[in-house]
N, C-alpha and C positions, 0 to 999 in steps of 0.2 A: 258290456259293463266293465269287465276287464280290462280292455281298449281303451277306455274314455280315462280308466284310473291310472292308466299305463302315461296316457297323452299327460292327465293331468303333473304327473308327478316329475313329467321330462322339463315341464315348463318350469316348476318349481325351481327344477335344480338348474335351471337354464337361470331365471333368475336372480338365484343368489349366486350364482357365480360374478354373473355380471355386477351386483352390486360389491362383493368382496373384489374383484375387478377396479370400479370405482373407489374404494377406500383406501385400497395400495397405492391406488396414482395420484391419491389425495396424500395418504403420508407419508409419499416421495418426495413430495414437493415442501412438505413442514419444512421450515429452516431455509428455504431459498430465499437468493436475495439478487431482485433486477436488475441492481445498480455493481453485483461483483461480477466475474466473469461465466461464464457457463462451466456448468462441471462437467469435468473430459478433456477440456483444455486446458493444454501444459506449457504452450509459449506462445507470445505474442512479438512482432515484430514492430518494433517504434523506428520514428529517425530521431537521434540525439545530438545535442551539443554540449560537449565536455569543457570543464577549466581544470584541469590537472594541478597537480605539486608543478607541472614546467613551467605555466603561465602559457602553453598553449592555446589556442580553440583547435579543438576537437569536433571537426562535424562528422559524424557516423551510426549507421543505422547501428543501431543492437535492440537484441532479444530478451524479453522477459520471459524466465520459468517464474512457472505456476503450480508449486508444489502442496498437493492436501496431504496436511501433516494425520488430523484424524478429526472423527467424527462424531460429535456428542450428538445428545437429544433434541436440544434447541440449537444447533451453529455448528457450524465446522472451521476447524483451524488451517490455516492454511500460511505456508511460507515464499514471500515473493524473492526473486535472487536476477539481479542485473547481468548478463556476460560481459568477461572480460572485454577490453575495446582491441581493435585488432591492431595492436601499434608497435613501432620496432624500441621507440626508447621506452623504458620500464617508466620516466617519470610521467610519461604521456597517459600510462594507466588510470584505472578508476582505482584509486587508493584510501585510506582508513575508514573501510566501510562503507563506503557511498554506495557502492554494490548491491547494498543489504536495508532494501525499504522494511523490514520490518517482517512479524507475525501477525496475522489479520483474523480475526475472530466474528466470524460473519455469518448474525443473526438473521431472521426474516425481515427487521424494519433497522437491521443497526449493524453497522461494522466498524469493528476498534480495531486499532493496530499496539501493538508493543515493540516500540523500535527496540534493535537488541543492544545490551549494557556495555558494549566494547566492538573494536574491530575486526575481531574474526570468526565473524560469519558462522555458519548454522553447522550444529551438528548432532547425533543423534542424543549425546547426552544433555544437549539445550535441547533437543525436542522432548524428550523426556520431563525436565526439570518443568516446561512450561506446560505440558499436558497434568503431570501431577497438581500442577500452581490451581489448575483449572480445574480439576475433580475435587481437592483438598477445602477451596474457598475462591469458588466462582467470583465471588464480591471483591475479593482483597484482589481478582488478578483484575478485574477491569479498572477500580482504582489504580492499577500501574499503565493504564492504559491510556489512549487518547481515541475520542469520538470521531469518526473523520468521516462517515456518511451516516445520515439520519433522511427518513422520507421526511419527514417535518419542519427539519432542519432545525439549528443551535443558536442563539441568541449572539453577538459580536459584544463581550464583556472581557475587560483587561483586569488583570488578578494583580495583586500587588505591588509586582514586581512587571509590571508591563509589558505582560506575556498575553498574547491574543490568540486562543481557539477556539475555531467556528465552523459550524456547517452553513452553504447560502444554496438556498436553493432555487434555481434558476431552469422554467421546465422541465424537461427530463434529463437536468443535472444537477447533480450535488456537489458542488464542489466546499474543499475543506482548507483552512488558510490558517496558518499556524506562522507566527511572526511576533516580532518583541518592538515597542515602541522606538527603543533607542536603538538606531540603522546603522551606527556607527561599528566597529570593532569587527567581532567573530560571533553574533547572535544570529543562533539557526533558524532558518524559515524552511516551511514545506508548503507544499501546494496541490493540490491531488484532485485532477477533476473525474466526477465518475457519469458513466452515461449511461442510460436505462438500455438493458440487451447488449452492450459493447463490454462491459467495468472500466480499466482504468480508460482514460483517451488522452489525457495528459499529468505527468507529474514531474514536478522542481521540488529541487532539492539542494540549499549548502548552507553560506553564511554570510554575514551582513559584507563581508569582508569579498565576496564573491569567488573566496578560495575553494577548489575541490566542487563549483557546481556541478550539478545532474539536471538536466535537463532534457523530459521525453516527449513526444508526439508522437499521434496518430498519422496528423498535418502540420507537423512542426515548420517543415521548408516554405508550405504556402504561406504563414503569416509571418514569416522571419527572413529579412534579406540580409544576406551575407555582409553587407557595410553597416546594418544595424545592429550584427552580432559583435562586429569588431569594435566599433564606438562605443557599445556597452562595455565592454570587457576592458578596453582601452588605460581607464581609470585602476583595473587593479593590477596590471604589472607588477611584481617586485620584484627586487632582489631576493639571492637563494635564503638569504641569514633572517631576509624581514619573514619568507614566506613560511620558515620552520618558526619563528617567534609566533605567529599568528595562528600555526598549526596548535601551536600549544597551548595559546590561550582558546583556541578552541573546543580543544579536550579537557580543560580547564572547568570551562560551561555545562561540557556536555555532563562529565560526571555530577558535576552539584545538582542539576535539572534533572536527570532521568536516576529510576531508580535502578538498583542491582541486583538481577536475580540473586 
C-alpha cells in the first residue's frame, strides 16, 4: 500500500511539473511578434544602395544591429542602428541620421516605431527618457508613434496635410508605406517590408528630393540592375549649394512633423 502511494504521488509531481513546464513556455512566448526578428539576434546582414550629401550611388552590403533596449509586460523595446558605410570620403557616408531607423515597440499583434527627434543617434540618456515615456503613459508614447506592422493591417487614409500611413498586408507580409502626396521638394518617405520568421527583408528611406536615400535588402541586387539604379538617381544631381538648401528644407519638415522628446 505504501508502494502504490509512493508510485501515486511521483506521478503527481511528475505532472505538475510538466504542466508548470507548459506555462513557462506559454509566458515566454506572451509579447512575441512573427513579423519582428527572433530574440538573440543582434545583426543582420542586407546589400544597400546609398545617395549620400556627394550625389554618389553607393552600392554596399551593411549590417543592421538589433539592439533590446528592455522589456515590459506586453512588448519589448528595441533599437535598430545601421553601420557606417565603408567609404574613404566622409561625404559618401550615411549622414543626418539616416543610420537611425528608429525605436520599435513590439507588441504580439503590433509594432510602432518612434523615429528619434534629431540626428544623433541613441544613447543611454534617450533610452532612459523613452523607457520612462513608456512606464509614465503608455498612451501618450504611442501617440508619438507610427503603426508600421499590424497582422490586420491599416486602412490607406491621407490626413490633412497629405501625409499617407499604412500597413498592407500582402501574405506573410506586412509591409508599411509612409509618403506625402506632394513628391515634389524634401517630403520624407519610408517603407519597411516585414516577413513572417525573417522581420525586416527590406527597408527605404529619405526624401521626395531623393537626397541622403537608405535603401536595404535581403535581395536587393536581384531585383535592381545597376543601369536602373543610375537612371533613377540621375534626375537628382546637384550642386553642393543646392544640395545643403535642400538639406535644410528637410530638417525644416522633419521638426514640424515629428514630435520632441
Amino acid at each position: 500500500m505504501k508502494k502504490k502511494r509512493n508510485n501515486a504521488f511521483y506521478y503527481v509531481v511528475v505532472a505538475f511539473s510538466l504542466l508548470m513546464i507548459i506555462c513557462m513556455v506559454r509566458r515566454g512566448n506572451e509579447g512575441t511578434n512573427g513579423f519582428f526578428f527572433k530574440d538573440g539576434l543582434e545583426t543582420v546582414e542586407y546589400e544597400g544602395i546609398f545617395f549620400p550629401l556627394s550625389c554618389n550611388i553607393i552600392k554596399q552590403n551593411i549590417e543592421l544591429q538589433i539592439r533590446k533596449v528592455m522589456a515590459f509586460d506586453e512588448a519589448t523595446l528595441w533599437a535598430l542602428e545601421l553601420e557606417q558605410l565603408d567609404v574613404a570620403d566622409p561625404e559618401d557616408e550615411i549622414r543626418r541620421g539616416g543610420q537611425y531607423p528608429g525605436y520599435f515597440y513590439v507588441m504580439e499583434d503590433k509594432i510602432y516605431q518612434m523615429p528619434l527627434p534629431d540626428m544623433n543617434g541613441y544613447s543611454q540618456e534617450r533610452d532612459d527618457e523613452v523607457i520612462q515615456m513608456i512606464q509614465n503613459d503608455k498612451e501618450n508614447f504611442l501617440e508619438r508613434c507610427r503603426l508600421v506592422c499590424s497582422e490586420e493591417g491599416t486602412e490607406n487614409i491621407a490626413d490633412e496635410e497629405g501625409w499617407h500611413e499604412y500597413v498592407e498586408v500582402d501574405g506573410e507580409k506586412r509591409i508599411f508605406h509612409m509618403y506625402n502626396d506632394y513628391t515634389g521638394g524634401t517630403k520624407e518617405y519610408e517603407h519597411i517590408v516585414w516577413e513572417r520568421g525573417k522581420g525586416i527583408t527590406y527597408y527605404h528611406h529619405g526624401t521626395g528630393s531623393g537626397l541622403m536615400d537608405v535603401e536595404i535588402g535581403l535581395n536587393l541586387y536581384e531585383s535592381m540592375k545597376t543601369e536602373d539604379i543610375q537612371e533613377r538617381h540621375e534626375k537628382y544631381k546637384l550642386t553642393k549649394k543646392e544640395a545643403l538648401d535642400l538639406v535644410f528644407e528637410y530638417y525644416t519638415d522633419f521638426w514640424r512633423k515629428h514630435i520632441i522628446l
